[in-house]
Phi, psi and omega in degrees: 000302159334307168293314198312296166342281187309309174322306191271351159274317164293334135345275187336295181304307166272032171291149189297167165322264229321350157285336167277007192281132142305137163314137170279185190262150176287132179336091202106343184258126213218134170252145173288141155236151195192215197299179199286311171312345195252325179306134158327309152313147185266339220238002167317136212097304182244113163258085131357306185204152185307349190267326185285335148310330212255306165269027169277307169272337171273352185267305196313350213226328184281326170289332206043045193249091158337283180335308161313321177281313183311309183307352194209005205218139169223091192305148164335293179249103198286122155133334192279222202218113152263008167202140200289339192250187191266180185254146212220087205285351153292004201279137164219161163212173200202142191194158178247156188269064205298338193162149189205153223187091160335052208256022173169134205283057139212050160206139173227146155251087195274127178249118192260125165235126197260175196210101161271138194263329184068192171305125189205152163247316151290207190301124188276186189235097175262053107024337197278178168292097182348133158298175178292171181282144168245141211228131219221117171275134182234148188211130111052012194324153191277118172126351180085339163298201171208198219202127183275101176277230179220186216250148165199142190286201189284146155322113174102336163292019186082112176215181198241117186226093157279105197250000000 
């Protein structure tokens, strides 16, 4: 029974990315980021698996909470202020899971389409039109998290691309 035990955590432990990407979302279904207590992720902070990196840099930039982004982001210019305002724990947003994708067993491409939702204090109200998906390469990090290396919207839609 012990080996059985022992087999299967180590199973656990080497499975390749492509057993942590998420499924995509069905259409019309949108997940939340908001207050820290409210958001749909589990896992803001700990990245853990490439969707938890991912929504880890979409809360730092929806909160505006530095900390969140050093965890999972390492900006051009480390070291600087990345946002001019105060941090803003009521920002909600909303987004879906456009496609998710293996590209080396230490790299994913997860494609997010998003939704601002804006400042709100109860429940939001996100209505607006999805953007086209921005698609955020998660690659593997020393120590086994992971780590957002950078991001690009769809072609022709403007894009972000940090190397």
């Amino acid at each position: 029974m012990r080996f059985r035990v022992i087999l299967l955590l180590c199973l656990l432990f080497a499975l390749p990315a492509a057993a942590q990407l998420p499924a995509v979302d069905p259409g019309g279904q949108y997940r939340l980021i908001g207050p820290a207590d409210r958001s749909d992720s589990a896992c803001i902070g700990s990245p853990s698996t490439p969707l938890c990196a991912v929504e880890t840099l979409l809360a730092c930039f929806a909160n505006r909470d530095e900390s969140l982004c050093w965890a999972v982001w390492r900006p051009p210019q480390a070291g600087g202020v990345l946002f001019a305002g105060p941090a803003r724990p009521a920002y909600w947003w909303s987004y879906r899971i456009a496609g998710a994708v293996q590209t080396t067993p230490d790299e994913a491409v997860i494609a997010i389409a998003g939704r601002h939702c804006g400042l709100q204090l109860d429940a939001p109200d996100c209505s607006t039109t999805p953007a086209p998906p921005t698609s955020y390469r998660v690659r593997r990090a020393v120590g086994g998290g992971w780590q957002v290396v950078d991001w690009a919207s769809t072609p022709g839609s403007g894009t972000v691309s940090l190397r």
